[in-house]
C-alpha positions as CSV (number, residue, x, y, z in Angstrom):
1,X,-23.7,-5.7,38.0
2,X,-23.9,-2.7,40.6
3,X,-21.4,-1.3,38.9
4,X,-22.8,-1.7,35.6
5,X,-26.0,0.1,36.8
6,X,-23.8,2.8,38.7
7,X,-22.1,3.5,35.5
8,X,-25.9,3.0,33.2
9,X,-27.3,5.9,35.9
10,X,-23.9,8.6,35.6
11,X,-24.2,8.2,31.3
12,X,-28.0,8.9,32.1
13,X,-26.8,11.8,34.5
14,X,-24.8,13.0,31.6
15,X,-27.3,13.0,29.0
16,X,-30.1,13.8,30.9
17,X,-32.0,16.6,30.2
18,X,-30.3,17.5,26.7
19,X,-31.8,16.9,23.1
20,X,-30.2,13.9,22.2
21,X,-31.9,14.1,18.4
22,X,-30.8,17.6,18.1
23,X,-26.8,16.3,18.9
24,X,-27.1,13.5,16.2
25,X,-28.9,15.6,13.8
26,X,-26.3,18.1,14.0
27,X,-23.6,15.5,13.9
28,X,-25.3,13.6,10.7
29,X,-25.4,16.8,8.9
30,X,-21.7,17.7,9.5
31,X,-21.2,13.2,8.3
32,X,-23.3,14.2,5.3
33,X,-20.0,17.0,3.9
34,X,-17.5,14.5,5.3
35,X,-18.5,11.1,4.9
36,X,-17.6,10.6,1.0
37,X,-14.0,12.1,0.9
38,X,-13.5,9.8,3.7
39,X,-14.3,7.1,2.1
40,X,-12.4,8.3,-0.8
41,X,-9.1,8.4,0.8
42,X,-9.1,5.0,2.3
43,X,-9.6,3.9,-1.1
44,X,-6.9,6.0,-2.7
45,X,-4.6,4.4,0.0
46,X,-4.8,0.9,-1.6
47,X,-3.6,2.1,-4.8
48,X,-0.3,3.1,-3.1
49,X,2.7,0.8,-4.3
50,X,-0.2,-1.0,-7.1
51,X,-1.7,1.9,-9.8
52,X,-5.2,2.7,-9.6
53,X,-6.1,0.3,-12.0
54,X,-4.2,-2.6,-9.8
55,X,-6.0,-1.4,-6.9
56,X,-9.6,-0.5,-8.9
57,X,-9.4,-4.8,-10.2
58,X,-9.1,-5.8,-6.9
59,X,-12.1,-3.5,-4.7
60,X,-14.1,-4.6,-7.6
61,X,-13.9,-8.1,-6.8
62,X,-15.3,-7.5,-3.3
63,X,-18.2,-5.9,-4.6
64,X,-20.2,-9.5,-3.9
65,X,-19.9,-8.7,-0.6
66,X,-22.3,-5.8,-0.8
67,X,-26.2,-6.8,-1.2
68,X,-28.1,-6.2,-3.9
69,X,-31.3,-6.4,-2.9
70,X,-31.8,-2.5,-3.4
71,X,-29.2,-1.9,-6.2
72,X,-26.1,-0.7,-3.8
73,X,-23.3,-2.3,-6.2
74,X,-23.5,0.7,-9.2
75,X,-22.7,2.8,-6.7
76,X,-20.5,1.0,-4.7
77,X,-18.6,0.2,-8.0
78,X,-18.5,4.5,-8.8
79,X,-17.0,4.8,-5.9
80,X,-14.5,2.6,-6.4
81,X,-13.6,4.1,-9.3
82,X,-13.4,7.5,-8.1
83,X,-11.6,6.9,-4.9
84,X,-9.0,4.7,-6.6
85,X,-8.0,7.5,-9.5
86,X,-8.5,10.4,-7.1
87,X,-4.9,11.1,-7.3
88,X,-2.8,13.4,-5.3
89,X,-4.5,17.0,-5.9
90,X,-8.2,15.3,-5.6
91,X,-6.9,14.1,-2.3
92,X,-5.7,17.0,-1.2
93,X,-8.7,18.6,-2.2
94,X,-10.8,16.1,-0.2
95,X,-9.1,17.1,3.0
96,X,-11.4,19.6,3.7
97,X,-14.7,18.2,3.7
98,X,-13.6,15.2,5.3
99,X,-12.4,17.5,8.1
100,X,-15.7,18.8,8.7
101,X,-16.3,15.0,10.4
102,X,-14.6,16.7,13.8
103,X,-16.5,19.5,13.6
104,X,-19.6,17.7,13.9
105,X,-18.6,14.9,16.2
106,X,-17.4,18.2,18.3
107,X,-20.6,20.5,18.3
108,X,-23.0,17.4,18.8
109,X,-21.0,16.4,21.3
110,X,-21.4,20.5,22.5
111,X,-24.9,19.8,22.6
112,X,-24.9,17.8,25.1
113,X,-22.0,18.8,27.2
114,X,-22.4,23.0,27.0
115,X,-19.2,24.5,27.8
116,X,-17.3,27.5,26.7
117,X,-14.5,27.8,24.2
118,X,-13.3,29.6,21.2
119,X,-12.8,28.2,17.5
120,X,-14.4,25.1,18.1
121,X,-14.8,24.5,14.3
122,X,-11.1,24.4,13.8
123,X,-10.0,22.8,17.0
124,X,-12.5,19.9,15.9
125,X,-11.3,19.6,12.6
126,X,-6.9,19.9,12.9
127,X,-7.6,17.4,15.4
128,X,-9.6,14.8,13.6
129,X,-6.7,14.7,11.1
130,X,-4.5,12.6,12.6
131,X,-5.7,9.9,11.5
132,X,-4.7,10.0,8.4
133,X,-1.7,8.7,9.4
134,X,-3.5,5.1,10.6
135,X,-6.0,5.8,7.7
136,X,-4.3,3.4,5.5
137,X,-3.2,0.9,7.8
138,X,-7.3,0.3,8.9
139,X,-8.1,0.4,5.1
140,X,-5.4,-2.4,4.5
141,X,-6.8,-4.3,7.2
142,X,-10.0,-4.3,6.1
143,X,-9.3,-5.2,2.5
144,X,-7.5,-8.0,3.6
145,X,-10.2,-9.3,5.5
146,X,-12.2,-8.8,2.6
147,X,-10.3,-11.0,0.5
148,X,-10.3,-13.5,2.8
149,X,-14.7,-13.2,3.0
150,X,-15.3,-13.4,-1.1
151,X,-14.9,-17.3,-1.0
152,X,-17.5,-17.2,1.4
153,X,-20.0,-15.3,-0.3
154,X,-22.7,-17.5,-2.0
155,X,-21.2,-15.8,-5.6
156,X,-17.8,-16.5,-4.3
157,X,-18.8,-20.3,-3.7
158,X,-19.7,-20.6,0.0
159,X,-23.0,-19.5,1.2
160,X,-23.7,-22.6,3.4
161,X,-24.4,-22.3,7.5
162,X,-20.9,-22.4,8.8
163,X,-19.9,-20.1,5.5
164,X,-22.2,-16.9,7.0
165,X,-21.2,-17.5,10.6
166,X,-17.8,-17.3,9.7
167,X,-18.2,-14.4,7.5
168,X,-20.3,-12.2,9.9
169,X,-17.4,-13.6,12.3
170,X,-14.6,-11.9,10.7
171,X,-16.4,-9.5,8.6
172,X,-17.9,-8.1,12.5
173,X,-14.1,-8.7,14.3
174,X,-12.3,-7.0,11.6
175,X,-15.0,-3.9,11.8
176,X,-15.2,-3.3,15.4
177,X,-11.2,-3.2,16.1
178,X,-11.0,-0.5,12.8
179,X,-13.9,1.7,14.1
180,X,-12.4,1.0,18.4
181,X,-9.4,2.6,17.0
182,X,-11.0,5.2,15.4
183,X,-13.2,6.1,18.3
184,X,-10.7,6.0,21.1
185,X,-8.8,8.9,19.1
186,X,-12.2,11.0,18.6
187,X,-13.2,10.6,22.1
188,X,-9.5,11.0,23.8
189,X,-8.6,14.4,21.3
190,X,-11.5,15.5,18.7
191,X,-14.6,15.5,21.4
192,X,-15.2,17.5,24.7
193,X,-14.0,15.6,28.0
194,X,-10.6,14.4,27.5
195,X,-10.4,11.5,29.2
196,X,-7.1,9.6,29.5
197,X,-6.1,6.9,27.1
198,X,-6.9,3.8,29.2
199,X,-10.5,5.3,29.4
200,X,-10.9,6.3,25.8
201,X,-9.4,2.8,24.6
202,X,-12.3,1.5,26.6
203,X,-14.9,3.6,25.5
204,X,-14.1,2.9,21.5
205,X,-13.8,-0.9,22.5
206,X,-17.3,-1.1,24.3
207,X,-19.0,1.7,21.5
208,X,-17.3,0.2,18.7
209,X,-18.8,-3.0,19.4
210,X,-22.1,-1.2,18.8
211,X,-21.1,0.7,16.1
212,X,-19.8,-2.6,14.3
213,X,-23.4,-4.6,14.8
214,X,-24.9,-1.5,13.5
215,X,-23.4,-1.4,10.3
216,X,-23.6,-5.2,9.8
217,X,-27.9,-3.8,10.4
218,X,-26.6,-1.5,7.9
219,X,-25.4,-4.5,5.1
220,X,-28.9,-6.4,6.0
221,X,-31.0,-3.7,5.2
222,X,-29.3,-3.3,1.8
223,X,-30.4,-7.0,1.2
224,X,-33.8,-5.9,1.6
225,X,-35.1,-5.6,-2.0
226,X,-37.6,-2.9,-2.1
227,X,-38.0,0.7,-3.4
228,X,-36.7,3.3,-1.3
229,X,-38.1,5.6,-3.5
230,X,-41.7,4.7,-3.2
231,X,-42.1,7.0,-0.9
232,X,-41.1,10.1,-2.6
233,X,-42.6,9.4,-6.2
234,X,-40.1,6.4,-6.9
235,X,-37.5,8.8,-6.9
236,X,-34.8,5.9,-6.1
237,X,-32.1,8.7,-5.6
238,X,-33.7,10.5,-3.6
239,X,-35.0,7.2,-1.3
240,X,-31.5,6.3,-1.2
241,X,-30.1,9.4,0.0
242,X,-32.3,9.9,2.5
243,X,-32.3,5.7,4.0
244,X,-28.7,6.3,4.2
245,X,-28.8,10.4,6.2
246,X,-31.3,8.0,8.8
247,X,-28.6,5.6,9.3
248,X,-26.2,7.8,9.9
249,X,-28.4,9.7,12.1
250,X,-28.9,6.0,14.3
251,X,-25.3,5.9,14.1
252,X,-24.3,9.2,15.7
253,X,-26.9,8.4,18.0
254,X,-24.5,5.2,19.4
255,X,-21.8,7.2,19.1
256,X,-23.1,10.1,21.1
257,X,-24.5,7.5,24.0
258,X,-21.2,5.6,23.8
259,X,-19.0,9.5,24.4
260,X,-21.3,10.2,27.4
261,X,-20.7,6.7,28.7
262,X,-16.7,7.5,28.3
263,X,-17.5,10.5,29.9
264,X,-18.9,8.7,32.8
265,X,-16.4,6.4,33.0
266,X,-13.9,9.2,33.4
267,X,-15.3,10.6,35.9
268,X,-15.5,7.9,38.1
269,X,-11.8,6.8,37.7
270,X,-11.3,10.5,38.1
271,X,-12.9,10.4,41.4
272,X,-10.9,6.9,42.5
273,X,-7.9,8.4,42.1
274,X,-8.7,11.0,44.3
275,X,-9.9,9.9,47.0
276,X,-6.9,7.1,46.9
277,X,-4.6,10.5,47.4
């Protein structure tokens, strides 16, 4: 528990005295460009090996998974459609926006951490794109996991007790270890502070975990059937646009805690090792 405090107090140390809502916002604008082509590509992934069409049939049949309450599933269902006939040159295209994810993950981090360095836009991005490689590796793995949750679904025939524990079981398991991986990479490489890999795995561990009860908030909000766009003239487009830029803002807020917590961490292994030598 002392050590849990110790560590609470070094993240606070780290943090301290910096504009927290300035980081996220600039990391939630730079998630506004990328976001979408990200998603895009881990749905063109599943019509590898398939056809789009294959591949469009089956994401289709997930979309009971996503509530309803405030009309998600049109545009879940366009951008199944787009991701899964994006094709090579529309993927290749995406590249570039979808970089811009490192960027921000990089400066917000910047905003926190000041330090000097040169071309930190393109050191961000080049090294947020390795994960392509795993990209569709974690998109298999979470439409297989999928599959397995439609039964459970009241439209899919479940919908009793034991059916929504289990669902937000594996539906929570499955999302944590994708986004962990994720993390650990974007706070070992595309973020400021570099700490080793044993560190950075258990950085994207503990934040993921976060991260993953976040966007199952995320899913129950969605179920929440009222107008988002009451408040700007029932404008529904615009409500939705801007409920989801707030999420993501909360988001990068985690993520931003859960980097200066790493950071911490690092240090103190950092300082361990030394004064073992």
């Amino acid at each position: 528990m002392a050590e849990a405090r110790s560590l609470v107090g070094e993240t606070g140390g780290t943090l301290g005295g910096r504009d927290l809502s300035a980081a996220a916002a600039t990391t939630t604008y730079f998630s506004a460009i990328a976001v979408v082509p990200w998603l895009l590509l881990a749905l063109w992934t599943t019509s590898w090996g398939v056809g789009a069409d294959a591949a469009e049939r089956r994401l289709l049949d997930l979309r009971v998974l996503v509530p309803d309450g405030m009309g998600a599933r049109p545009s879940y269902d366009a951008l199944v459609s787009a991701g899964t006939h994006l094709g090579v040159l529309g993927a290749l295209v995406a590249l570039l926006p979808a970089s811009f994810y490192g960027e921000g993950l990089r400066r917000g981090a910047l905003t926190l951490g000041p330090r000097d360095e040169r071309f930190t836009g393109w050191r961000a991005r080049l090294t947020l794109m390795p994960l392509l490689v795993v990209l569709p590796l974690l998109a298999w793995a979470l439409l297989a996991v999928s599959d397995l949750l439609v039964p459970l679904a009241p439209e899919g025939g479940g919908g009793g007790a034991g059916d929504r524990v289990l669902r937000v079981l594996l539906g929570f398991t499955v999302t944590w270890l994708v986004v962990s991986v994720v993390l650990a990479w974007v706070f070992a490489v595309v973020m400021p502070g570099g700490p080793r890999p044993s560190v950075a795995a258990v950085g994207g561990l503990a934040t993921g975990s976060f991260v993953a009860g976040f966007l199952h908030g995320f899913q129950l909000f969605l179920a929440i059937p009222v107008d988002v766009g009451i408040p700007f003239g029932g404008l529904g487009f615009v409500g939705g646009v801007v409920a989801v830029g707030l999420w993501l803002y909360l988001l990068h807020v985690v993520v931003l805690v859960g980097w200066g917590a790493t950071t911490a961490l690092e240090r103190r292994a950092s300082g361990r090792r030394a004064a073992r030598s």
